[in-house]
N, C-alpha and C positions, 0 to 999 in steps of 0.2 A: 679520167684525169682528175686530179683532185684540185682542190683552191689553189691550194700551193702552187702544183706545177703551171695552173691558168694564171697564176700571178705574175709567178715566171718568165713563161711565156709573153704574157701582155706587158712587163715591164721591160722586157728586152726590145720588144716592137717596136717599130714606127707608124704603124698602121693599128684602124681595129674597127669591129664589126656590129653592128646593131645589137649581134645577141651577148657582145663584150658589154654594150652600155649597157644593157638591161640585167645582165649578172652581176656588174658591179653597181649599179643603182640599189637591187634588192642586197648586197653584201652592207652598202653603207647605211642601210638601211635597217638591217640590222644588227646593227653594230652601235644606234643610235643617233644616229644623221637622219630623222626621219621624216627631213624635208629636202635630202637629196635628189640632185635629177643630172642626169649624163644624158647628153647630146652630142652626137658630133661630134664624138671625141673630146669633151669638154665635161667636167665634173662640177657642180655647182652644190655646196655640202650644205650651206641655208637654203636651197631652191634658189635662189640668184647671188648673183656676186655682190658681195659684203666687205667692208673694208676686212673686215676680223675675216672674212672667207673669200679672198677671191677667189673666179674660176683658177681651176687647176687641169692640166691636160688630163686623158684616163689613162695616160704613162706612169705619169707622177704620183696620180692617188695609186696604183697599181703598185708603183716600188718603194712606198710609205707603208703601206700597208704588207706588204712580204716584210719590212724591215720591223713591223712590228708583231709580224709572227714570229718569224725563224729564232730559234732559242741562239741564245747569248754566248760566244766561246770565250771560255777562259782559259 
Protein backbone atom coordinates (compact mmCIF):
# COMPACT_ATOMS: atom_id res chain seq x y z
CA UNK A 1 0.00 0.00 0.00
CA UNK A 2 1.43 3.14 -0.63
CA UNK A 3 0.99 6.77 1.33
CA UNK A 4 -1.35 7.62 -0.92
CA UNK A 5 -3.76 4.87 -0.90
CA UNK A 6 -3.13 4.80 3.35
CA UNK A 7 -4.23 8.33 3.16
CA UNK A 8 -7.09 7.41 1.34
CA UNK A 9 -8.07 4.89 3.20
CA UNK A 10 -7.51 6.90 6.62
CA UNK A 11 -9.40 9.91 5.38
CA UNK A 12 -12.29 8.02 4.42
CA UNK A 13 -12.34 6.35 8.01
CA UNK A 14 -14.01 6.88 11.01
CA UNK A 15 -11.95 4.95 12.91
CA UNK A 16 -8.00 4.32 13.37
CA UNK A 17 -5.27 2.33 14.85
CA UNK A 18 -2.12 2.92 16.76
CA UNK A 19 0.08 1.94 13.81
CA UNK A 20 -2.14 4.89 11.83
CA UNK A 21 -0.84 7.43 14.82
CA UNK A 22 2.57 6.36 14.49
CA UNK A 23 2.74 6.37 10.54
CA UNK A 24 1.35 9.69 10.42
CA UNK A 25 3.31 11.07 13.58
CA UNK A 26 6.62 10.04 11.63
CA UNK A 27 4.80 11.47 7.95
CA UNK A 28 4.42 14.90 9.73
CA UNK A 29 7.34 14.65 10.96
CA UNK A 30 8.83 14.56 8.08
CA UNK A 31 7.42 16.86 6.41
CA UNK A 32 8.64 19.30 9.06
CA UNK A 33 6.13 19.31 12.06
CA UNK A 34 8.96 17.97 14.02
CA UNK A 35 7.31 18.42 17.30
CA UNK A 36 4.21 16.33 16.19
CA UNK A 37 2.50 13.83 18.31
CA UNK A 38 -0.92 11.79 17.35
CA UNK A 39 -2.93 10.11 20.06
CA UNK A 40 -5.84 8.88 20.06
CA UNK A 41 -6.79 9.85 17.20
CA UNK A 42 -5.90 13.28 17.72
CA UNK A 43 -3.05 15.07 15.84
CA UNK A 44 -1.18 17.76 17.83
CA UNK A 45 1.24 19.52 14.91
CA UNK A 46 3.39 21.89 17.73
CA UNK A 47 3.24 18.68 20.36
CA UNK A 48 0.13 20.48 22.04
CA UNK A 49 -2.56 22.37 21.02
CA UNK A 50 -1.71 26.03 20.10
CA UNK A 51 -4.03 28.56 19.17
CA UNK A 52 -2.08 28.96 15.55
CA UNK A 53 -2.37 24.79 15.91
CA UNK A 54 -5.14 23.28 17.51
CA UNK A 55 -5.67 19.59 17.83
CA UNK A 56 -6.91 18.21 14.61
CA UNK A 57 -8.64 14.74 14.23
CA UNK A 58 -5.90 12.05 12.31
CA UNK A 59 -9.13 12.29 9.69
CA UNK A 60 -8.38 15.66 8.97
CA UNK A 61 -4.61 15.79 9.03
CA UNK A 62 -5.11 12.63 6.74
CA UNK A 63 -7.32 14.59 4.06
CA UNK A 64 -5.15 17.87 4.11
CA UNK A 65 -2.51 16.08 3.59
CA UNK A 66 -3.97 13.70 0.38
CA UNK A 67 -5.10 17.12 -0.75
CA UNK A 68 -1.83 18.32 -0.87
CA UNK A 69 -0.40 15.50 -2.63
CA UNK A 70 -2.79 14.64 -5.37
CA UNK A 71 -1.68 16.72 -8.60
CA UNK A 72 -4.02 19.63 -9.58
CA UNK A 73 -6.68 18.86 -12.47
CA UNK A 74 -6.98 21.29 -15.03
Amino acid sequence: MTIGEWLEKLSASDSSTEEDARMLQNALRRIGHNHAVVVYGVAYLDGQGTIANPPRSIHTVAKSLLAAIKPIDV
